[in-house]
N, C-alpha and C positions, 0 to 999 in steps of 0.2 A: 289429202296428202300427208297432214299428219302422222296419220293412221302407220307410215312406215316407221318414223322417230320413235311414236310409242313402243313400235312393238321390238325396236332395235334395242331402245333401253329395257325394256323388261326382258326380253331375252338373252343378248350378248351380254349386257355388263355385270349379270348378276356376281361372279366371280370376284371381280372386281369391287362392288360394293360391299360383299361380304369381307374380302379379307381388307379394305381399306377405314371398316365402318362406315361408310358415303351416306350423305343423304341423297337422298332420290327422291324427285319430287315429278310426277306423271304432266303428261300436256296440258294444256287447253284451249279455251278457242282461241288466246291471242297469241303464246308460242309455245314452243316443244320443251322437251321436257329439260330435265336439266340433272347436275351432279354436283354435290360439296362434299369438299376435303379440306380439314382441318389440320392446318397446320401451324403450334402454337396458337401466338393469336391472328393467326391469319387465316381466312376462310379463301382455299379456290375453287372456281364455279365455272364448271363449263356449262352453256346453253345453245341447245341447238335448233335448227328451224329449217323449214324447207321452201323452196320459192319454185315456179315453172319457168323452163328455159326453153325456148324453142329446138327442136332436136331435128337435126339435119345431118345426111347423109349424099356428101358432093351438095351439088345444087337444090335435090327433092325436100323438100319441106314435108316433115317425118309428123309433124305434131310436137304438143308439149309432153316437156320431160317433167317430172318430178327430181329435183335434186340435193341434197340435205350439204348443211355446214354447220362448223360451231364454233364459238365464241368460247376460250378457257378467259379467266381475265380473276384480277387479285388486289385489292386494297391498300394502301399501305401509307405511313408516315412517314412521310418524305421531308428532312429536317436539312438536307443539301442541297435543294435546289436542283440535283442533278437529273437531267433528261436523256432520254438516247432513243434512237430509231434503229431497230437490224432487220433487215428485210434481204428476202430474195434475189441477188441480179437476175434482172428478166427486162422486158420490154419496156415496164413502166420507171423500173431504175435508168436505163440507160435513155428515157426521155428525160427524166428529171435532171439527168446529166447533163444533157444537150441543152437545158433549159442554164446551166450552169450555177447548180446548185453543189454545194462545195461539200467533198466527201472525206471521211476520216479512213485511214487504212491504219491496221495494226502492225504490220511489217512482216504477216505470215502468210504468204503468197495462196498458199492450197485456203485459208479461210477470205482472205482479201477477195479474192478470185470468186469467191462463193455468196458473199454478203457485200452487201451497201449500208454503211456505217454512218452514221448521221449523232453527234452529242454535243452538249454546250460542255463538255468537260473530258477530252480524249484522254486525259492522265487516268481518270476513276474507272473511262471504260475500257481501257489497258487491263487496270487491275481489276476488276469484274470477270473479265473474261478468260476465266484462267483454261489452261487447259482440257479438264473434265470439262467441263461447260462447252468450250469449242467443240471439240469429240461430240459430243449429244447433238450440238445445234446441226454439224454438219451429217451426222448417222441419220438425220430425220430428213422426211422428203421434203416437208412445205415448212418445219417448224422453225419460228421466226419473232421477234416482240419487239413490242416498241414499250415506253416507259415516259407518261405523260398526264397533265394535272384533266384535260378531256375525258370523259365517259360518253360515246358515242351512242353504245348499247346498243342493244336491236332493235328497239324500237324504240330510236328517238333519247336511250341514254337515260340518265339520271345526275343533280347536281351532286357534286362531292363537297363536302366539307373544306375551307380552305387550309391549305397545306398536306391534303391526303392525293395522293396519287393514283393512277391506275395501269398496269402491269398488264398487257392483251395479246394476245395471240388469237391470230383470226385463222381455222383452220377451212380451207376453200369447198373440203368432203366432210362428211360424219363419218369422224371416228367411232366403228363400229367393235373392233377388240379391244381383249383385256388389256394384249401385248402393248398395243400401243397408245391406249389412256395413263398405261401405266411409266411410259417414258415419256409423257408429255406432263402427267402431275408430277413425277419423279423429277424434271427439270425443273419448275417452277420450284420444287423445296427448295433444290439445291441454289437455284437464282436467290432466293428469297435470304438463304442461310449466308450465302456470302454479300449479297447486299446489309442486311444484319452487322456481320463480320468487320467490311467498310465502314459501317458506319454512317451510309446513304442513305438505311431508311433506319425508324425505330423499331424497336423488337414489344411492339404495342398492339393493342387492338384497334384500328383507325375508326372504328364505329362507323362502319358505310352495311347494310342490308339490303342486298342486289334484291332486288323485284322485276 
């Protein structure tokens, strides 16, 4: 199943790696390949991988699919404390709803509408989320992140240093174009630059080496 990742990365992104510098680093037996972009002292790294999903058509059991996703995710010196969850409304927001878990709204009905807001500090995630940033988050189909001291990772995660954070977006499909790697690292600068700017994270190297 690999065998598609690979040849997505070597074929589709090359664009993309060239005009970004990227490192590209090919599969192997334990996951797919992957992309770093350097930004400042920040390295982002999408990693992607593939699992089998059972593939159905009405009730006929079609066989398994092969289906790819990826993991962008970013390091960072987290000197505020501050956390936040933005996700999708979909099913599993409006369970968690139900479940009566208490949700932040920004007062912007078309992004309110759109996102489930979750932070220990809804003043910083006011001003985080300025406009540009809305506009992106909501122009993207699935794109979403959360901002938290766990590394889940793809297998099983990695410990972080204490006080560095990690910054993730879990994308559901493999991003396969230029167009749209390039609006998905393009966000994270710009997230990163106004977290910076706040004053939320440091504008340092967190010393974390995804593997």
């Amino acid at each position: 199943m690999g065998f598609l990742i690979q040849k997505i990365g070597e074929r589709e992104w090359q664009p993309f790696i060239r005009a970004r510098n990227a490192l590209f680093e090919p599969e192997t037996l334990l996951r797919g390949c992957s992309l770093e972009v350097e930004h400042g002292p920040f390295v982002i790294r999408l990693d992607t991988r593939q699992h089998a999903q059972n593939h159905m058509d009405g009730t006929s059991y079609l066989g398994e699919q092969a289906v790819g996703e990826c993991w962008v995710r970013v390091a960072v010196t987290n000197s505020s404390a501050f956390h936040c969850e933005i996700s999708r409304e979909g099913a599993t927001t409006s369970l968690i709803k139900m479940l009566g878990a208490e949700e932040v709204e920004l007062g912007i009905p078309e992004f309110d509408d759109a996102f489930w807001l979750k932070t220990n500090s809804p003043a910083i995630l006011a001003d985080l989320l300025t406009p540009d940033l809305r506009a992106q988050l909501l122009a993207h189909r699935t794109l979403a992140f959360v901002m938290r001291h766990k590394d889940r990772g793809l297998f099983g995660g990695q410990t972080l240093p204490e006080g560095v954070d990690l910054i993730l977006y879990e994308s559901p499909y493999l991003i396969s174009n230029c167009d749209e790697l390039e609006a998905v690292f393009g966000f994270f600068e710009a997230l990163l630059d106004r977290l910076v700017e706040l004053e939320v994270i440091d504008f340092a190297d967190p010393g974390v080496i995804w593997r």
